[in-house]
C-alpha positions as CSV (number, residue, x, y, z in Angstrom):
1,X,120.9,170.7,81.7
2,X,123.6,170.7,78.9
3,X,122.5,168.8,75.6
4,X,125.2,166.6,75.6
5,X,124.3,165.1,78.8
6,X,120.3,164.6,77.4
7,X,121.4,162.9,74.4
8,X,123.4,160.6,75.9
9,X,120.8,159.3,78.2
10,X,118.9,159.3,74.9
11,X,121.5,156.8,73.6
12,X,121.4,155.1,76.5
13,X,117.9,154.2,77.3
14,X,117.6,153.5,73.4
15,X,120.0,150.6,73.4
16,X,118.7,148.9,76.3
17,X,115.2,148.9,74.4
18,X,117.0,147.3,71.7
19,X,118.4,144.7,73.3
20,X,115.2,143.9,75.3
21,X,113.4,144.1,71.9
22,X,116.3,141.3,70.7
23,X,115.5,139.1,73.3
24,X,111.9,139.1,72.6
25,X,112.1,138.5,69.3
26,X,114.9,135.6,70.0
27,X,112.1,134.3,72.4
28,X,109.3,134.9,69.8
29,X,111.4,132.9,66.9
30,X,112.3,130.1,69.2
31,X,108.2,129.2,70.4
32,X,106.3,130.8,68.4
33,X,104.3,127.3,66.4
34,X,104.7,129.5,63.1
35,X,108.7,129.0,63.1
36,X,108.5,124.6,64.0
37,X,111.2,123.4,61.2
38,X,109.9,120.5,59.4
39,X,110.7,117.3,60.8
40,X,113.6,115.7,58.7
41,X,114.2,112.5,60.4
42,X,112.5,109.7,62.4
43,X,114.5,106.8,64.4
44,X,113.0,104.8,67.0
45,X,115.3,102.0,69.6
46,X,114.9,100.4,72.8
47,X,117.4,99.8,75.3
48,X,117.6,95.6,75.0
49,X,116.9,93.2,73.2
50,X,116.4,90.4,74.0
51,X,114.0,90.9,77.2
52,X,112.7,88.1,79.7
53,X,108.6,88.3,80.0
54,X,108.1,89.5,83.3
55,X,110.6,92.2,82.7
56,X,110.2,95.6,80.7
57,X,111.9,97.5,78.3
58,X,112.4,101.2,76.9
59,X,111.3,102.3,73.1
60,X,112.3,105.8,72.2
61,X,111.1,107.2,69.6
62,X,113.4,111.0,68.5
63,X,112.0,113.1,65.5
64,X,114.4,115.6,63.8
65,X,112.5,118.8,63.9
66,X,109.2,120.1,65.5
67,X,106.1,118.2,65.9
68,X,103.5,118.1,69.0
69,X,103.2,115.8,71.8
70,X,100.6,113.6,70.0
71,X,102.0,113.1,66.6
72,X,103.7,109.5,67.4
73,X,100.8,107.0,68.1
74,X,101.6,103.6,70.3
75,X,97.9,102.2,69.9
76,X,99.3,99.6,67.7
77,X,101.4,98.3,70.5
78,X,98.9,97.7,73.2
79,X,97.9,93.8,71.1
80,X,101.3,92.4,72.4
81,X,102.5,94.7,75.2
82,X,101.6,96.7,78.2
83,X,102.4,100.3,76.8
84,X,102.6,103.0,80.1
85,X,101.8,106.6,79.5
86,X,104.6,107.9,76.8
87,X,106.7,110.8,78.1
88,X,107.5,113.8,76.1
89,X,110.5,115.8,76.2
90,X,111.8,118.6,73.3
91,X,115.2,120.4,73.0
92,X,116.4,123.0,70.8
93,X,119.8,124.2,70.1
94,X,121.5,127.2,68.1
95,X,125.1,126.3,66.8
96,X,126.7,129.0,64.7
97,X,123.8,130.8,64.0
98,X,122.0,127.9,62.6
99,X,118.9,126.7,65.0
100,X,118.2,122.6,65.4
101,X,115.3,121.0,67.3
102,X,114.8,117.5,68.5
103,X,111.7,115.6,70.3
104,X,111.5,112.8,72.1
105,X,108.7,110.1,73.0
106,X,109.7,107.7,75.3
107,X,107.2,104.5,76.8
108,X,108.1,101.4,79.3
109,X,107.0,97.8,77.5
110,X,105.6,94.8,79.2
111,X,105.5,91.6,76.9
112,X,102.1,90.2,77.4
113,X,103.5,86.4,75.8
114,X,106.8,85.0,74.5
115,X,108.0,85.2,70.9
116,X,109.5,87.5,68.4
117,X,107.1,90.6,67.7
118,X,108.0,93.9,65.5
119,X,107.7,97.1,66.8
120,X,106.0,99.0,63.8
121,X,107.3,102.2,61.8
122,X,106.6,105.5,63.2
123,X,105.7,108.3,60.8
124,X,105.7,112.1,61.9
125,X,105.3,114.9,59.3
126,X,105.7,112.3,56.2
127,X,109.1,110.9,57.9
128,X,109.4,107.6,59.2
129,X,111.4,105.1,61.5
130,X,112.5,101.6,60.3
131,X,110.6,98.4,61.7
132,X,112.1,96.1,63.8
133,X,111.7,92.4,66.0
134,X,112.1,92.4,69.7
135,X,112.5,88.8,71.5
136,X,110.2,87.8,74.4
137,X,111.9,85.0,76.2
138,X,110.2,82.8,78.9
139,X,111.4,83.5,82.4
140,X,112.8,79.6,83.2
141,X,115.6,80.7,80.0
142,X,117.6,83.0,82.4
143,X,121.1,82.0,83.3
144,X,121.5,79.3,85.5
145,X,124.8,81.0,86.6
146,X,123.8,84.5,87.1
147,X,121.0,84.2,89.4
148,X,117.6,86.5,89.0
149,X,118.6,90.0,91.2
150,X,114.5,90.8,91.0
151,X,111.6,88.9,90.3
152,X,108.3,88.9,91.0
153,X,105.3,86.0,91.5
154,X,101.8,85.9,92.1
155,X,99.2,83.3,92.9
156,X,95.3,83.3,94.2
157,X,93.7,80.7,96.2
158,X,90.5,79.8,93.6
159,X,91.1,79.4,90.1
160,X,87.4,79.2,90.1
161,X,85.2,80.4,92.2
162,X,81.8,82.0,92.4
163,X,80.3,85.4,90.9
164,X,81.3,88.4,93.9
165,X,82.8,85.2,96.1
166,X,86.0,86.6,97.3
167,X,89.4,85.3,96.3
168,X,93.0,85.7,97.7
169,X,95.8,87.0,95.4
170,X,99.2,87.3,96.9
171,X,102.3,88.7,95.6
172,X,105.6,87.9,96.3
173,X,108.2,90.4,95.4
174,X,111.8,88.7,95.6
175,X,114.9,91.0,95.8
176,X,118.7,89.6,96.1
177,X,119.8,93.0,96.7
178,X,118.6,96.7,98.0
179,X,116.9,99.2,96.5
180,X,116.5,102.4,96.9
181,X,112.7,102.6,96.5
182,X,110.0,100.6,94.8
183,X,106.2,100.8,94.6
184,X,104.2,98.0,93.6
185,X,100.9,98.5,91.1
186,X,97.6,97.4,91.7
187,X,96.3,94.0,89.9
188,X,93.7,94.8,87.3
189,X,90.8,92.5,86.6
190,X,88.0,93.9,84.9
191,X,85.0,95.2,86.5
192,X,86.3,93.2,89.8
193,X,86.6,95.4,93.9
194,X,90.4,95.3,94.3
195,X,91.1,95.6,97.9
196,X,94.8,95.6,100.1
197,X,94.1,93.3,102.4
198,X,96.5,93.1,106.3
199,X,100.0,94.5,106.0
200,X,103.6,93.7,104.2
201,X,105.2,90.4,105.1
202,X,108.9,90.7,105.0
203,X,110.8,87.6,105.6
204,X,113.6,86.6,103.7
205,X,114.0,82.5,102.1
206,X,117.1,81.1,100.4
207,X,115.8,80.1,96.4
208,X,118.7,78.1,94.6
209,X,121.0,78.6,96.9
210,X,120.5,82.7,96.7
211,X,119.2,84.6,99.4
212,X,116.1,86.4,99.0
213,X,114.4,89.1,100.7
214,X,110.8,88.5,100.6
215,X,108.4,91.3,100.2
216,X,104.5,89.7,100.4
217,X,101.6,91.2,99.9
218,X,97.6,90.3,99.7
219,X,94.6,91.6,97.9
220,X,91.2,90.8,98.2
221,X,89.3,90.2,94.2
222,X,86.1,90.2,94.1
223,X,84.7,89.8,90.4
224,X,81.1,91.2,89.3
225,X,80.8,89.2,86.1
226,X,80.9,85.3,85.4
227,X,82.7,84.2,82.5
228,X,86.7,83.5,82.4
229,X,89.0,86.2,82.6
230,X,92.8,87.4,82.8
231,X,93.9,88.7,86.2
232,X,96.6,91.0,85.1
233,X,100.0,90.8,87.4
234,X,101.0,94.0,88.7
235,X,104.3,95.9,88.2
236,X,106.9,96.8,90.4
237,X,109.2,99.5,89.7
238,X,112.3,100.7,91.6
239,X,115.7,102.2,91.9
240,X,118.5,100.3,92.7
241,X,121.9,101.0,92.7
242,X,124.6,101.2,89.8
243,X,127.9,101.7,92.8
244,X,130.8,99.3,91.8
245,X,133.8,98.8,93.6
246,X,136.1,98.4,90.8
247,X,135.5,102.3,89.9
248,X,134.4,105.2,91.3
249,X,132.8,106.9,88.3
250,X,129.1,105.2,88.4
251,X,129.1,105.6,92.6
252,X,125.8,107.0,93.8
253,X,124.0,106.8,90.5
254,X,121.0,104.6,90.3
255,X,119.1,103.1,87.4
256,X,115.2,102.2,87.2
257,X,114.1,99.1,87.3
258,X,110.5,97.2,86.3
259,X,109.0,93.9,87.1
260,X,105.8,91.8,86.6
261,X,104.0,89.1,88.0
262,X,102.7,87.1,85.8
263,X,99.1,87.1,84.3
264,X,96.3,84.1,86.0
265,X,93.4,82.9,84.5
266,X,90.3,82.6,86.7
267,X,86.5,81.0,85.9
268,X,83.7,83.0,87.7
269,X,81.0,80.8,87.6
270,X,77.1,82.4,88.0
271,X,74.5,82.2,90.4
272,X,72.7,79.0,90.2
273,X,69.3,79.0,88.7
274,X,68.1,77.2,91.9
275,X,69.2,80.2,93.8
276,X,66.5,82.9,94.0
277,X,67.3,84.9,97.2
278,X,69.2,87.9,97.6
279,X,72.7,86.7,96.1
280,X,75.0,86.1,99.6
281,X,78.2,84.1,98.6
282,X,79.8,83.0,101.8
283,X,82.0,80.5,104.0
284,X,80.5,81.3,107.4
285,X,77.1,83.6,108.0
286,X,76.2,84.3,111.7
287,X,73.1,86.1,113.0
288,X,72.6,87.5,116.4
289,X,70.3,89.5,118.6
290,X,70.9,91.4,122.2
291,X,68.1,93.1,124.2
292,X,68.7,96.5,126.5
293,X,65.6,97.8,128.6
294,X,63.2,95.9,131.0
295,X,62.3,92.7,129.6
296,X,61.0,89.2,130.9
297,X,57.9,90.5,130.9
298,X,58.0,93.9,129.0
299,X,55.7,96.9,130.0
300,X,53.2,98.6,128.4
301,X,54.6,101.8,127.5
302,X,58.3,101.1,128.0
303,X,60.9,100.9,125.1
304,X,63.1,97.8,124.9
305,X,66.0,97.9,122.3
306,X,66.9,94.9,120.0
307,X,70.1,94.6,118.6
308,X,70.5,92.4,115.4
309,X,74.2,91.8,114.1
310,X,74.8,89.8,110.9
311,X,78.5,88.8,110.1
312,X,79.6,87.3,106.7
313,X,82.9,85.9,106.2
314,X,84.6,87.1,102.3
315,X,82.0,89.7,101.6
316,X,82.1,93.7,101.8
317,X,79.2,95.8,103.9
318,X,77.9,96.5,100.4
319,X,76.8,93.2,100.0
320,X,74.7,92.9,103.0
321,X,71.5,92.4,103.0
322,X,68.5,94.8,104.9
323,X,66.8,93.2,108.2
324,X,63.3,94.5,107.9
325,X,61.3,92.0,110.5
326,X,57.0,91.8,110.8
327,X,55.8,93.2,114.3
328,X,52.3,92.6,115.8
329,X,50.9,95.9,115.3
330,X,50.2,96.3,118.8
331,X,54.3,96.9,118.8
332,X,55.4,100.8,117.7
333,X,58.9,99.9,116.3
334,X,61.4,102.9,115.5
335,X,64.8,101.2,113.6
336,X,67.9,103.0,113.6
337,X,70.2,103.3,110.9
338,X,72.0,100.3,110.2
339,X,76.0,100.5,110.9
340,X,77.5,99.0,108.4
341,X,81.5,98.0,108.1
342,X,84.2,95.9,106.8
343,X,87.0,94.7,108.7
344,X,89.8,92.1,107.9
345,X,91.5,89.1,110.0
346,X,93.7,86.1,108.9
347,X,93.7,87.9,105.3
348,X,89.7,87.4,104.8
349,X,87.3,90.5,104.5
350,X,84.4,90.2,107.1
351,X,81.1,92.4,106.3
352,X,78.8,92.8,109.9
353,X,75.7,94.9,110.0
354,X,74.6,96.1,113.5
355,X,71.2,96.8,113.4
356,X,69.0,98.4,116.1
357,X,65.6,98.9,116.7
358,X,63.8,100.5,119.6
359,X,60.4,98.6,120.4
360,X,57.5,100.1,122.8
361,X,54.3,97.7,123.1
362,X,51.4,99.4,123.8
363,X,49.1,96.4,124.6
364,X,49.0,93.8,127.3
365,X,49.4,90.3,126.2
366,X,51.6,87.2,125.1
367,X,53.4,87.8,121.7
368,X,55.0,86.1,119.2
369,X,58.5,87.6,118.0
370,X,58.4,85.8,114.1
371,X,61.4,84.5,113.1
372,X,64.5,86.1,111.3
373,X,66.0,84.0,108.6
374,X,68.8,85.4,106.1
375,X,69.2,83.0,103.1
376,X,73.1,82.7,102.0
377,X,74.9,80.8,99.3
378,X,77.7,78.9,101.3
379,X,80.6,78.7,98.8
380,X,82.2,75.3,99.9
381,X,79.1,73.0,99.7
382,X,77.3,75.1,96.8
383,X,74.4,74.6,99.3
384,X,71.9,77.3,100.3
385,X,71.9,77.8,104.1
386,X,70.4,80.2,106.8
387,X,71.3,82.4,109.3
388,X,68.3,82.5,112.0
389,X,66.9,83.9,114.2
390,X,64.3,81.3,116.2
391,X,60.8,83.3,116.9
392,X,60.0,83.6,120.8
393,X,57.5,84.4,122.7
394,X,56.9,87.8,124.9
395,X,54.4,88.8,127.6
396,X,53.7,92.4,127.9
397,X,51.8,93.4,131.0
398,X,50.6,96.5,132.2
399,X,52.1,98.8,134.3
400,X,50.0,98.2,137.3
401,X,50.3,94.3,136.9
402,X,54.0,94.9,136.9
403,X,53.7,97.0,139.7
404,X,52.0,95.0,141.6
405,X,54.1,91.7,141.2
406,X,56.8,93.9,142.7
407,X,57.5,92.3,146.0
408,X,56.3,94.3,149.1
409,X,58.3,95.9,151.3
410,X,57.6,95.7,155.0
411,X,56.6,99.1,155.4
412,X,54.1,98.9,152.5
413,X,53.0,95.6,154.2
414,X,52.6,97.7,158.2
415,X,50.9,100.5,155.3
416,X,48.4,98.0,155.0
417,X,47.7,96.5,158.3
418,X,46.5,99.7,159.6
419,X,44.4,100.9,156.9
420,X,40.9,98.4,156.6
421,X,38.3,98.0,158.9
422,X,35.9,100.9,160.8
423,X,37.3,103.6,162.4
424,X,37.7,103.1,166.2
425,X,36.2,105.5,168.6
426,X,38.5,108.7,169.5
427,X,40.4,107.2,172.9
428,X,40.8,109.2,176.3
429,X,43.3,111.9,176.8
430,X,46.8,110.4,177.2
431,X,47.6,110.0,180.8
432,X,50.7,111.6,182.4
433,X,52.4,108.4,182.8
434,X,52.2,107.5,178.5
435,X,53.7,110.9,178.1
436,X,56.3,109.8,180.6
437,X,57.1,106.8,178.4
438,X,56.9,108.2,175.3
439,X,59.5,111.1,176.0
440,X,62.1,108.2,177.5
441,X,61.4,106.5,174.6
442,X,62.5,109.3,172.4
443,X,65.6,109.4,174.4
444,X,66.8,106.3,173.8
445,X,66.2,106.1,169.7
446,X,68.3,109.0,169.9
447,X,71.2,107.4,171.9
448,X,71.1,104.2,169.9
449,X,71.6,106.5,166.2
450,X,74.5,108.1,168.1
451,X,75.7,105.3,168.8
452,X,75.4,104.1,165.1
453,X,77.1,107.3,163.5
454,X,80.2,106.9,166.4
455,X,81.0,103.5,165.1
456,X,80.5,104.5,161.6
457,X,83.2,107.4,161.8
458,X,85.6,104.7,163.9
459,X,84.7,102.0,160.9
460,X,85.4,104.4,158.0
461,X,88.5,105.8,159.3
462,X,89.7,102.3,160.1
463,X,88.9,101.8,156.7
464,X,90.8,104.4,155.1
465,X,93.6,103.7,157.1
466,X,93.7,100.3,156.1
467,X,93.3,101.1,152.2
468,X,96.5,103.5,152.2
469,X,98.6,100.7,153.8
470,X,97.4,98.4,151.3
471,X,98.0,101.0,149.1
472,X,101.4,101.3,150.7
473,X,102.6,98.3,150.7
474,X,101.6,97.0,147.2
475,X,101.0,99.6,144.1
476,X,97.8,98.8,141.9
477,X,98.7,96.3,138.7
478,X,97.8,97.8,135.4
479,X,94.8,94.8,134.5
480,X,96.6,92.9,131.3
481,X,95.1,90.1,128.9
482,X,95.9,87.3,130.9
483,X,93.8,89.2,133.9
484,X,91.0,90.0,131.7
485,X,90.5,86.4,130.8
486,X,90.9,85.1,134.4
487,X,88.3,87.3,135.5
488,X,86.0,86.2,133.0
489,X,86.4,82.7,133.6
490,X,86.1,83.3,136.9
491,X,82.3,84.8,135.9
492,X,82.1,81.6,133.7
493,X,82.3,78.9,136.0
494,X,80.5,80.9,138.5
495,X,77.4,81.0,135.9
496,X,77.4,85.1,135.8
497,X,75.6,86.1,132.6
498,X,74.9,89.8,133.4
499,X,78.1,91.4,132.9
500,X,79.8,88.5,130.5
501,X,79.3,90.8,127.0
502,X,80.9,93.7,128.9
503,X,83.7,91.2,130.1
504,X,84.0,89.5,126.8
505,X,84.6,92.5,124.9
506,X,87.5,94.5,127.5
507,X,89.0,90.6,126.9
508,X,88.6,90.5,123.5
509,X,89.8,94.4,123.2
510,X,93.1,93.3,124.8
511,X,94.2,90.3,122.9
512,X,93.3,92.1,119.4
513,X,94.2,95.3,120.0
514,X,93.5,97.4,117.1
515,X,92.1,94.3,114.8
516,X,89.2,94.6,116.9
517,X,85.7,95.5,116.1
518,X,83.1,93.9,117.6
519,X,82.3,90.8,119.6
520,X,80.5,88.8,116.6
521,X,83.2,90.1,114.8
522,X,86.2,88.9,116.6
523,X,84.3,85.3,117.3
524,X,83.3,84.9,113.9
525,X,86.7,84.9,112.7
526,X,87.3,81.7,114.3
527,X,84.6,79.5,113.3
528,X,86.6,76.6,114.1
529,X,86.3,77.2,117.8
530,X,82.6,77.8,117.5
531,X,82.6,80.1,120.0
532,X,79.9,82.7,118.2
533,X,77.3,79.8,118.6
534,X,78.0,79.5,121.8
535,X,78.6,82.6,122.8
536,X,74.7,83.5,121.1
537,X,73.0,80.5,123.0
538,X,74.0,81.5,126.3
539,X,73.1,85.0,125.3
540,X,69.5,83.1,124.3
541,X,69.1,81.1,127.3
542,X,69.5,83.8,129.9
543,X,66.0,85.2,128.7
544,X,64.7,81.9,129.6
545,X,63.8,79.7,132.2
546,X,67.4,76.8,131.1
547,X,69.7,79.7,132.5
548,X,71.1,77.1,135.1
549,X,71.4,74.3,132.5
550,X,74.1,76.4,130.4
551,X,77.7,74.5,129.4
552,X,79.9,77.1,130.6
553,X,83.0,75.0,130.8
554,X,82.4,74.4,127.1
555,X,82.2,78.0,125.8
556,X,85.5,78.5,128.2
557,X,87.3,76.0,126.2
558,X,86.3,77.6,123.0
559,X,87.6,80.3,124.3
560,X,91.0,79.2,125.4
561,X,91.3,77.8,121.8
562,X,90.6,81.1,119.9
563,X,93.2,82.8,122.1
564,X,95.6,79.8,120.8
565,X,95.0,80.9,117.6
566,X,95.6,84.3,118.2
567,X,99.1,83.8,119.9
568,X,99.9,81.8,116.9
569,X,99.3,84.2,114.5
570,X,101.2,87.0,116.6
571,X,104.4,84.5,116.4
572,X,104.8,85.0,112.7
573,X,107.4,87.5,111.6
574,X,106.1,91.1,112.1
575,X,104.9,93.0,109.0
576,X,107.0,95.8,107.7
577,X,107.0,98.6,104.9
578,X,107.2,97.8,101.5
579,X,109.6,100.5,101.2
580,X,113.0,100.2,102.8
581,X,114.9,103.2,105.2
């Protein structure tokens, strides 16, 4: 190879490592922590001033040279605003040779009260910003002529109310124009279960002659501590549109926008002294019981399962009590583990506990069943109260005993007939003419079943025939709610009790559709109608001998009122998104 041509590619590859090496360095200069300039200069702004108190507002703080993301500190804020999480941002730029860097702290302010307060110096690196006063101005000072574009409200149902007693807290978020998408913060109280409770509302209302679209939403509180405290409001932040028709220069930008509800006091108040049960703050507490298996009398030896469901009304599944009942000890009982849930209607939690427990008695007798009492704190009458259970009475009987108050059949009875007394002497050989009888005999049980299967073929053809016209001439209706509930008031006023849960609860499956979750459940949210009580004592009764002496027609009337109230609350406006398409 000629030496010119080896030195040039010599050359060559030598300047690219130069310039790679330049870069590096460049890249080096410009991160390394070593080469930070010293910062020079502090300033520190926000974009308004004056602000209304359920809006926010942007502080920026910008140093003049290099310092890290936690050299400004905004502690000192947090006594008369809501600080948010600061953001950090850094830029550096290299004009004629000479390199210049900038960062930038920037947090969102929510005014906890009206008045004038000073946003403090900031110093970084022995620089520092200037003080300066930022007026909080109450919400009622807005101009009368430029109506509010977005506000926001809150209110709860019980300024004071009892320690883990539920309480309602609904927000209204009010918009006078569209945005482009919003999200809504959580309420804060301090120690308290914060729960979304149902869906959106979204309705719209004219306020002061300005139309509003309504955005509504619900949460459940439930405090752990008494004392008085601050439920905070929550925020909502969006993006709205900046478009104006007068130019095209600001069409399709957007600009963010933050609201809060205001802040609500609330007293918790303790338990009482006089209360010394397990603590069970309610409205409404129900207690139930179902039996599966042979009962009425049981059998030695045979497992009978009892089914105990507790409901309380405001209350999570956390806060439910155990059900551990006292058996003879003649009773081996083997309890499942308890199903606990939570489910909400009409915007109230509901807590039910199923509890099961499979029960064999092993020794013949009459038994007493004790009773089940569950002590709760009703939260309307400050009154303790029980849910119960009244004890009962069971016989147990042996198998035999069982067996033998079976009634008899008539071939066990023709068993019998033949059986006592002595044995009869050994008769004479048949004669010729028995034989005769007996085959003619023969003959004609076998023409008579025949006889029987011929007009069994004719009757099930018939029969088939028949069903596909019907078929035919009238397709099958898919069963709705309105047939579910005639069918079960048909088994109401008839006095049928042995398929009424399973009828209840396809009925009850229908008209709730996916709000559904049990029957105690669904009855207890509409105490009004009193339809669990009813609904248990006829359950009750039909172990026991005032079966016939049941008010059906009064448990059909409470039932005809719950689905009123149901078909009232479906007419209210559907619940959409928060966030609009």
């Amino acid at each position: 190879m000629h030496p010119l041509f080896t030195q040039s590619r010599y050359s060559s590859a030598l300047i690219r490592l130069s310039f790679i090496s330049l870069i590096l360095l460049l890249g080096i200069i410009i991160t390394s922590p070593y080469a930070h300039s010293q910062v020079t200069q502090v300033s520190a702004s926000v974009d308004r001033n004056a602000v209304l108190l359920d809006e926010s507002f942007r502080l920026t703080v910008i140093a003049t040279g290099s310092a890290s993301r936690d050299a400004a500190e905004f502690t000192s804020l947090q006594r008369d605003f809501r600080v948010s999480s600061p953001s950090f941002s850094q830029s550096t730029q290299i004009i004629n040779g000479s390199m210049s860097r900038t960062v930038t702290w920037t947090v969102s302010l929510y005014p906890r009260q009206t008045g004038t307060f000073t946003i403090p110096s900031f110093s970084i690196d022995g620089q520092s910003s200037r003080a300066f006063s930022v007026r909080v101005l109450p919400v009622d000072t807005a101009a009368a002529d430029q109506p509010r574009e977005y506000f926001v409200t809150a209110t709860i149902d019980n300024e004071s109310t009892y320690l883990q007693q539920q309480i309602s807290y609904r927000v209204k978020i009010h918009l006078s124009r569209d945005i482009q998408r919003g999200q809504l913060s959580l309420p804060e109280l301090d120690g308290a279960i914060i729960e979304q409770i149902g869906e959106d509302e979204d309705y719209q209302e004219i306020i002061d002659g300005v139309r509003y679209r309504i955005i509504e939403r619900t949460y459940a509180l439930i405090p752990q501590a008494s004392g008085t405290f601050t439920v905070k409001g929550p925020i909502f932040e969006a993006e709205v549109s900046t478009n104006s028709r007068r130019s095209f220069a600001n069409f399709g930008r957007s600009e963010k926008i933050a609201r809060r509800a205001p802040d609500l006091l609330i007293t918790v108040r303790p338990i009482p002294d006089s209360y010394t049960d397990t603590w069970l703050p309610s409205e409404l507490v129900q207690i139930s019981e179902q039996w599966q298996g042979a009962t009425e009398p049981f059998t030695v030896g045979e497992p009978v399962t009892r089914t105990i469901t507790l409901t309380a009304l405001g209350l999570t599944k956390e806060q439910l009590p155990t059900i551990d009942l006292p058996y003879h000890p003649s009773f081996k009982v083997y309890p499942e583990q308890a199903n606990l849930a939570t489910v909400e209607r009409n915007n109230k939690l509901i807590a039910q506990g199923v509890f099961n427990s499979a029960i064999i008695p092993e020794q013949a007798g009459d038994f007493v069943l004790p009773e089940a009492s569950i002590p709760w704190f009703n939260v309307k009458t400050g009154e303790t109260e029980y849910a119960t259970l009244p004890a009962r009475t069971v016989q147990v009987v042996d198998k035999a005993s069982n067996a033998a108050a079976t009634p008899q059949t008539p071939d066990d009875q023709s068993q019998k007939s033949v059986q006592p007394g002595p044995q009869a002497p050994q008769s004479a050989p048949l004669s010729k003419t028995y034989i005769g009888l007996d085959w003619l005999h023969y003959v004609l049980i076998s023409v008579n079943i025949f006889m029987l299967i011929a007009l069994y073929v004719v009757w099930l053809n018939r029969g088939s025939r028949a069903k596909k016209k019907t078929l035919v001439a009238k397709p099958m209706a898919v069963t709705g709610e309105a047939d579910a509930f005639k069918q079960l008031k048909n088994m109401l006023e008839q006095g049928k009790v042995s398929g009424l849960p399973e009828a209840l609860e396809n009925w009850l499956k229908l008209l709730l559709s996916s709000q559904y979750y049990s029957v105690s459940a669904a009855l207890a949210a509409h105490p009004k109608t009193q339809a669990l009580e009813q609904y248990n004592t006829i359950l009750g009764n039909s172990f026991s001998a005032r079966h016939d002496s049941i008010d059906y027609m009064m448990f059909i009337k409470s039932l005809e009122q719950l689905r009123r109230e149901n078909e009232a609350s479906q007419n209210q406006n559907p619940l959409n998104n928060l966030y609009p398409k």
